[in-house]
C-alpha positions, -999 to +999 in steps of 0.1 A: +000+000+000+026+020+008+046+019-023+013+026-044+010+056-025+041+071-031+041+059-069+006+075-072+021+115-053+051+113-075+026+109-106+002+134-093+034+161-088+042+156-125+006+162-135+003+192-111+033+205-127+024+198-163+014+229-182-019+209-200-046+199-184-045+161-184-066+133-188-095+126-155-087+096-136-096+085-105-073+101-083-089+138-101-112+160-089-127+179-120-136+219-113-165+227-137-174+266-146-197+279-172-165+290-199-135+271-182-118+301-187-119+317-145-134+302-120-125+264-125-090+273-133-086+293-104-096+266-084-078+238-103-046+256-097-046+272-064-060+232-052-031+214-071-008+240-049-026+225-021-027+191-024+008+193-034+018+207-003-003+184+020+008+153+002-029+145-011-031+119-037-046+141-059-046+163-091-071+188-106-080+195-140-107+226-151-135+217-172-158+242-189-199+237-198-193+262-231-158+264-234-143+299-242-112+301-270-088+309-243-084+317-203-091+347-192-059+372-193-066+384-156-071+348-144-034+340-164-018+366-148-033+369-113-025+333-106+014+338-126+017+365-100+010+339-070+036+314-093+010+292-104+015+285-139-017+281-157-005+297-194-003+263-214-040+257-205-071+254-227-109+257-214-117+224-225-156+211-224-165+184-195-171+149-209-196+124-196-158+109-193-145+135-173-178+132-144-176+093-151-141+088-140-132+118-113-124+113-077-148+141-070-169+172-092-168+206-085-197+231-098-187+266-097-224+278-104-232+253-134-261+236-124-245+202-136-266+184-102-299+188-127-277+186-158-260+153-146-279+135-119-254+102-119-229+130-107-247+142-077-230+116-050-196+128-058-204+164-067-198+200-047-216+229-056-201+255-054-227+289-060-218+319-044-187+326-060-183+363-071-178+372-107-144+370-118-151+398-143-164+421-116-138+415-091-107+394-093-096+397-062-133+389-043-139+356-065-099+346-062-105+346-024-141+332-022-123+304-044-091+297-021-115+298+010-134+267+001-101+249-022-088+254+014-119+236+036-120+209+007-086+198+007-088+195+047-115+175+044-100+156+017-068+151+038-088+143+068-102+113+049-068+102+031-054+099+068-081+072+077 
């Protein structure tokens, strides 16, 4: 058990530094916003920083209901300015795949629960989350706050 453990942290630190966004297993946890362009990669990132640095088993990958063409220039450089990396990413559209195979599903205000019932035992929602557009900073924090009281939940249930 052990040994799968540490051959499944040192895969999940090469997908958390890889500059694409990967394919979903089940040791992901899939963020899901309306573009994939803000909200989910903001979370994405700032929870790979987190898992990384609590030794979770995981990885995170941003998903998108109507993809955009690109991320959003403020969400690039707000989160290069806090040394997360997020420039080689794509707002890529969720798959039936992507819900299907991840650890856990986060909706930042998508109403996947009616969208995709199968998902709802595995699924967050995630609602009051600011407008990125309106206010970086507001959704940025409002983001990290609950990245932060998932991952300690998450840990808290690793550790059993």
């Amino acid at each position: 058990m052990r040994v799968f453990q540490l051959l499944l942290l040192t895969s999940t630190a090469f997908a958390q530094s890889a500059s694409t966004q990967a394919d979903v297993n089940a040791s992901t946890v899939v963020f899901v916003c309306e573009h994939g362009a803000a909200k989910s990669v903001i979370a994405a990132a700032q929870f790979n920083r987190l898992a990384s640095e609590t030794k979770l088993p995981y990885r995170a990958v941003a998903r998108a209901m109507n993809p955009e063409d690109a991320l959003a220039p403020a969400v690039r450089s707000g989160l290069a300015a806090e040394g997360l990396d997020v420039a080689g990413w794509k707002p890529q559209a969720v798959s039936g795949d992507d819900l299907k195979r991840a650890a856990r599903v986060v909706s930042l205000a998508t109403g996947l629960s009616k969208r995709a019932p199968s998902v709802r035992p595995k699924l967050l929602e995630w609602n009051d989350i600011p407008a990125v557009s309106e206010d970086y900073g507001a959704a940025r924090n409002a983001i990290v706050r609950e990245v932060e009281k998932f991952v300690n939940q998450l840990a808290a249930e690793f550790k059993k």
